[in-house]
Phi, psi and omega in degrees: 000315177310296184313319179290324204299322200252041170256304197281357166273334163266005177281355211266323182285012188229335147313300213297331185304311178296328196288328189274350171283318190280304175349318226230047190269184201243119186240341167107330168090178173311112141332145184254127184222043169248142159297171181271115181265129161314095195283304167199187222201140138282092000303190145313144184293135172076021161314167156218170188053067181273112210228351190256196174233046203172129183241145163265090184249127215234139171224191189256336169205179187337109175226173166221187205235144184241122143080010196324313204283346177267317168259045169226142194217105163243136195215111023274160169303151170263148189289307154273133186296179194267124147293137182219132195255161312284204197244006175216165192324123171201161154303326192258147157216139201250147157275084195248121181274113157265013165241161166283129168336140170273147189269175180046040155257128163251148201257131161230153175219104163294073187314332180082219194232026179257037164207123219216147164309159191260337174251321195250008177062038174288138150216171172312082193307103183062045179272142196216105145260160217195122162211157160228183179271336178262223185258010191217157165239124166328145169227349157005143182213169149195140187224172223130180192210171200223149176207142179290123181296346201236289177305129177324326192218148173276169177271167177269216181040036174283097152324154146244145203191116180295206137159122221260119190277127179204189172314333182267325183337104177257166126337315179277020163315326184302328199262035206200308184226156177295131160341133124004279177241165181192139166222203228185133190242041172001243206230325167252019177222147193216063193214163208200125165233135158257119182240183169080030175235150191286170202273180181153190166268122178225168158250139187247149187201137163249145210241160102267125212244093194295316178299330172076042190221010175065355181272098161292137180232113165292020186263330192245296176315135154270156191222141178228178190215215082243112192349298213253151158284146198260159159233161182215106030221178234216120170235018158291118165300058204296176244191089115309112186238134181270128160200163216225100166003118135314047177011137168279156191296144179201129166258145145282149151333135193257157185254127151264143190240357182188157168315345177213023185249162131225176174240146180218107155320140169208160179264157175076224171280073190233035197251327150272155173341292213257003167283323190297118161312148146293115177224129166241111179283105165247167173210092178087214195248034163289139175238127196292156130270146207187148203244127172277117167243175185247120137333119191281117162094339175227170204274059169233160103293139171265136187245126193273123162230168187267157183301125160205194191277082182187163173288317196236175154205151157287127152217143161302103181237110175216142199227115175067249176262323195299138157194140193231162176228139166245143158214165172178148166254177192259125185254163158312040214248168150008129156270180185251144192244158137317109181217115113341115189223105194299158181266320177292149178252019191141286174269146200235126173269156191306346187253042189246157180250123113342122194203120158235131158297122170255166198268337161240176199248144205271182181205325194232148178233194166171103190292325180304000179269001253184080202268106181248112194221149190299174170285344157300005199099339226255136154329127158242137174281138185202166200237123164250168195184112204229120186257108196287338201296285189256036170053058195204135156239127186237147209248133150236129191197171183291112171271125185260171200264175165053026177243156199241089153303121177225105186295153145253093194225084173314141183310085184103019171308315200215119193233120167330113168308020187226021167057021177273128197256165186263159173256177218274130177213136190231155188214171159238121159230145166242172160292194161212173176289162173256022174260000188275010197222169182231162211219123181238085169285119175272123152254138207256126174265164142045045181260132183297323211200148175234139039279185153209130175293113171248150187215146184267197173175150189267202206267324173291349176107348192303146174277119172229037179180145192198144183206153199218093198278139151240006166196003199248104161315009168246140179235146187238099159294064195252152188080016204252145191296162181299145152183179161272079193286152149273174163214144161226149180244124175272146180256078159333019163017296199279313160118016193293357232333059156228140193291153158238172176265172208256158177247119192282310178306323232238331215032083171254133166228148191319157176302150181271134169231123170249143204208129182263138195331313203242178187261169185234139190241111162277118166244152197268097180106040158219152161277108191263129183220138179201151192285107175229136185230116188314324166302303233246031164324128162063038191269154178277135185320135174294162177269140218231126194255079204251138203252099167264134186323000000 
């Protein structure tokens, strides 16, 4: 009996034991979602008459630095960057200043969103210490937002930048010396405050500043402006559009890539019509013939020659004012041969050209060589048409929906500049019906000016349908595959029809591109008729008006 009595008495103390264990067990409390506060600073934030070289900042708890070099925005920049201490979880950040100071200046150091709790990464959002040398601190402000002149949406980390008009002041300051003042439209946002400035005359600009170095290189950097100089202070809200420079023309050394080929690299422009260098191929003082075409995809041309006997060659590059000599040698190498290549997978849409890319560049056709005939048999009558630039031929003829087409391009129809004939090439193409397809009208409201490029484009920006008005505000997309299009109308200034970009130096500012606010969505077998009305980029969508057939 003893023996049961002290079995149920310890089972009953190692219950009570266990129940007091779960009692008291450690659940860890509430996630912490508070940032980290500044308890206090050395000097105090928004000091003046600032005289030392070394900042203190205490914060209530642990915290560490993110992204520093990208979300710390010091304004105006220092010529040495700043040490700031430490690199890993601390109470503290310490600031040590290597440069001299300017006098009667205020200072900010913007954190940005680079400084955070150690444990749960909250973080202190836009923390700003602000000091000045002098007895006062500026307060001044101007805000505005940036946008890309060509691309929908800008890209991030876009400088902003002051730059103070006085007696030493050049234009070409952007490429030489730091701003006055500078803040950062940092990584989601693109709207931009410059604050802690005196009043005065600035030119005002936004970089995106690849180099990070407050310096424009037009080869690399994009730039905005605003035309006029600013005073401050100021509550006009600005506008800054980014665009990315044209280079002036410059050849490179030219390359041989084959037995009758070279490559000759450039800078700028060479790509239209009334752009293309004047290029002359010599051997000695002989002058070759020879065919320029544009290299697919890169800022290069290729220059065609017939095979011959020699070590070197001379070339010529002259554009305008531009003008370079080459000399360099020729080796022995591979020729480039003739190949035909359709552009098309099969199907051909009604807003489509028959287009085959050849691999050397053509000179002679004889179209009677050159058979087009629908699936009955029947002869369809076409038109050739051969872009010699960009090695591409092209077919034109009446196209019917739901027809089966079959090309012949009989043995010595299309000849080379190397005097080489195509061997027998036969291609197929069909339609589709015109219900597989959708019908799109623009009507353009409130256009400043004509001509106007208007373009559909997909989510990458590719151009995939284009009409080019100079005086008719109805623009018609009829035949265009289902999809979601964006759209935009460019203002042709020039009358080139292609946008072109801005000059800084020049104060050019890029051709205007407007984008309507929502994507358009085309469907197969419907009629889409819509509103783009020109004042109001990026306006909630107008009302659309869809037709079914």
């Amino acid at each position: 009996m003893l023996k049961t009595n002290l079995r149920y008495i310890s089972l009953l103390l190692l219950l009570v034991m266990i129940g007091c264990a779960k009692r008291g067990t450690i659940t860890g409390g509430s996630k912490d979602t508070l940032a980290p506060v500044l308890k206090m600073s050395f000097p105090k934030n928004f000091s003046t008459n600032f005289k030392g070289n070394e900042i203190k900042l205490v914060f209530d708890e642990n915290i560490i630095l993110k992204n520093l070099n990208k979300q710390l925005i010091i304004s105006p920049p220092m010529k040495q960057e700043p040490l700031i201490l430490p690199t890993t979880a601390s109470k503290f950040i310490t600031i040590q200043i290597k440069d001299t100071l300017q006098p009667n200046t205020t200072y900010s150091f913007n954190f940005g969103q680079s400084i955070s709790d150690n444990n749960e990464g909250n973080p202190y959002n836009q923390f700003k210490y602000v000091f000045s040398t002098g007895d006062h601190i500026d307060s001044l402000s101007l805000n505005g937002k940036v946008k890309d002149a060509y691309d929908k949406e800008a890209e991030s980390f876009v400088s902003v930048m002051l730059y103070e008009i006085n007696d030493t002041f050049k234009d070409s300051i952007v490429y030489s010396d730091n701003p006055r003042y500078i803040t950062n439209t940092l990584d989601s946002l693109k709207t931009f405050k410059l604050e802690n400035l005196k009043a005065g005359k600035y030119l005002l600009v936004a970089m995106k500043d690849y180099n990070n170095n407050n310096k424009f290189n037009p080869k690399k950097d994009k730039i905005g402006f605003n035309k006029q100089y600013i005073t401050i202070p100021n509550d006009t809200v600005y506008e800054l559009e980014l665009f990315k420079e044209v280079l002036p023309f410059k050849a490179y050394k030219p390359s041989q890539v084959s037995g009758n080929r070279l490559i000759i690299g450039y800078e700028g422009k060479a790509n239209s019509l009334n752009e293309r260098p004047k290029i002359i191929l010599k051997s000695k003082n002989d002058i070759l013939p020879s065919i320029v075409t544009r290299f697919p995809k890169k800022d290069s041309l290729q220059i065609w020659f017939k095979p011959l006997k020699t070590d070197s060659l001379a070339l010529m590059v002259n554009r305008e004012k531009y003008q370079e000599d080459f000399t360099f040698k020729i080796k022995e190498q591979k020729k480039d041969t003739l190949n035909i290549i359709a552009m098309q997978n099969g199907v051909l849409n009604f807003r489509d050209r028959l287009a085959f890319e050849t691999a050397t560049p053509l000179v002679k056709f004889d179209n009677a060589k050159i058979k087009l005939v629908n699936k009955a048999g029947t002869a369809v009558p076409f038109t050739t048409e051969y872009d010699q630039f960009n090695q591409k031929l092209y077919f034109d003829f009446k196209k019917e929906p739901s027809e089966e087409y079959a090309f012949t391009i009989q043995p010595g129809a299309l000849t080379d500049f190397f005097e080489k004939s195509n061997d027998t090439l036969t291609y197929k193409a069909i339609t589709k019906t015109a219900a597989e397809y959708g019908n799109l009208s623009i009507s353009l409201q409130n256009a400043k000016q004509f001509p106007v490029i208007v373009e559909l484009t997909n989510e990458k920006g590719d151009v995939l349908a284009t009409e080019y008005s100079e005086k008719n505000a109805t623009i018609d997309f009829n035949l265009i595959e289902p999809a979601l299009y964006s759209l935009r109308a460019i203002y042709d200034v020039n009358q080139n029809k292609e946008w072109d970009s801005g000059n800084y130096l020049e104060k050019r500012q890029a051709e205007e591109v407007i984008y309507y606010s929502k994507e358009i969505d085309v469907r197969a077998n419907w009629d889409v008729n819509q509103i783009f009305d020109l004042s109001i980029p990026y306006s909630p969508e107008p009302k659309k008006k869809v037709v079914k057939k």
